[in-house]
N, C-alpha and C positions, 0 to 999 in steps of 0.2 A: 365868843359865840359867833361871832360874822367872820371868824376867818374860819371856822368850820366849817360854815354855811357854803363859804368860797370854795373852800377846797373839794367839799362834797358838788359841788355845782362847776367845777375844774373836771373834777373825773369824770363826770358825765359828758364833758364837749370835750372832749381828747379832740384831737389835730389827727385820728386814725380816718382811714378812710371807709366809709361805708361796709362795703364788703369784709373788712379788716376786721370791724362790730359785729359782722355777724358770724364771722368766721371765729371771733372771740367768746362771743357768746354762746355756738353752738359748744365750743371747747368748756368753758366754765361753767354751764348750768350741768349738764350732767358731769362734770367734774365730781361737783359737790354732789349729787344726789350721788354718784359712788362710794364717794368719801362715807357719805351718813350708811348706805350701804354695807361697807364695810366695819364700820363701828357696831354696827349691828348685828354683821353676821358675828362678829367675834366675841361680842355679848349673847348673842341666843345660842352660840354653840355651847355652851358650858353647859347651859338651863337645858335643853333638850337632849343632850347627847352623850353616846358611855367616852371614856377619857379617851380612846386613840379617835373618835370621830370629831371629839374636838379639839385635838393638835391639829388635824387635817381643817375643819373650820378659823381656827384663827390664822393657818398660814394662809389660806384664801382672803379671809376677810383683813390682814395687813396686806396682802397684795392689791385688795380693792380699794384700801383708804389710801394708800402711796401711789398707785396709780391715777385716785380722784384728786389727791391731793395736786402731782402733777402736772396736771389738766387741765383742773381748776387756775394755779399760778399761772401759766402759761395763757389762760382765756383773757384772766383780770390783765397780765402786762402785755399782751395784743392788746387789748383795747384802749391802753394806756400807750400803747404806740411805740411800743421797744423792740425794735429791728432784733435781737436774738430772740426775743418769743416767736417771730414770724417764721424763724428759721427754724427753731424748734414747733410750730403746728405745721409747716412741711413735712417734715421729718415726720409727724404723728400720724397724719393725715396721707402719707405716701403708700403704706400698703393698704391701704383699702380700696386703692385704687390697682395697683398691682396686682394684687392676690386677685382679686375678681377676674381679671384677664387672664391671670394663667391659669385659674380656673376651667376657662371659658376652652382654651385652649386644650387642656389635659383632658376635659370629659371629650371634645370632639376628638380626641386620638384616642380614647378607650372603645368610642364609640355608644356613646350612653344615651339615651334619650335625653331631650331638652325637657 
């Protein structure tokens, strides 16, 4: 029972750095709320929908549990402090920062209202 204790009380003081916690936890809480997300949609497409809307439902709602699922790993072993998650929430976290700019970019060459 106390090395449980331990180990649950290990994970929580990770040797990550601050930033690293929050950038893990911004990645793993909604991880998981995707995850359930997806389990969901792929459960209520059967119950409310005729059969070709719900092959279109479960392939969305496995691509929202594999993508929460993803996310989620990747939150829990950042926070846990394992230089390849770090490089994989670059990686995750890299076009959201791109796209926005070429965005920004492509509407000012259309000419579009801001």
């Amino acid at each position: 029972h106390q090395n449980d204790m331990l180990s649950l009380r290990c994970m929580f003081l990770s040797d990550a750095p601050s930033g690293c916690k929050l950038i893990a936890f911004l990645l793993a809480v909604p991880g998981g709320i995707l995850f359930i997300i997806g389990i969901l949609f792929c459960a209520g497409s059967h119950a409310v929908s005729p059969i070709g809307f719900a092959v279109l439902g479960n392939a969305i709602g496995i691509v929202f549990v594999l993508g929460g699922l993803f996310s989620a790993i990747v939150g829990v072993e950042l926070w846990n402090g394992h230089k390849w998650a770090a490089v994989m929430a670059i990686l995750m976290t890299l076009p959201t920062v791109i796209f926005p700019i070429y965005l920004l970019f492509k509407l000012d060459e259309l000419g579009e209202p801001y």
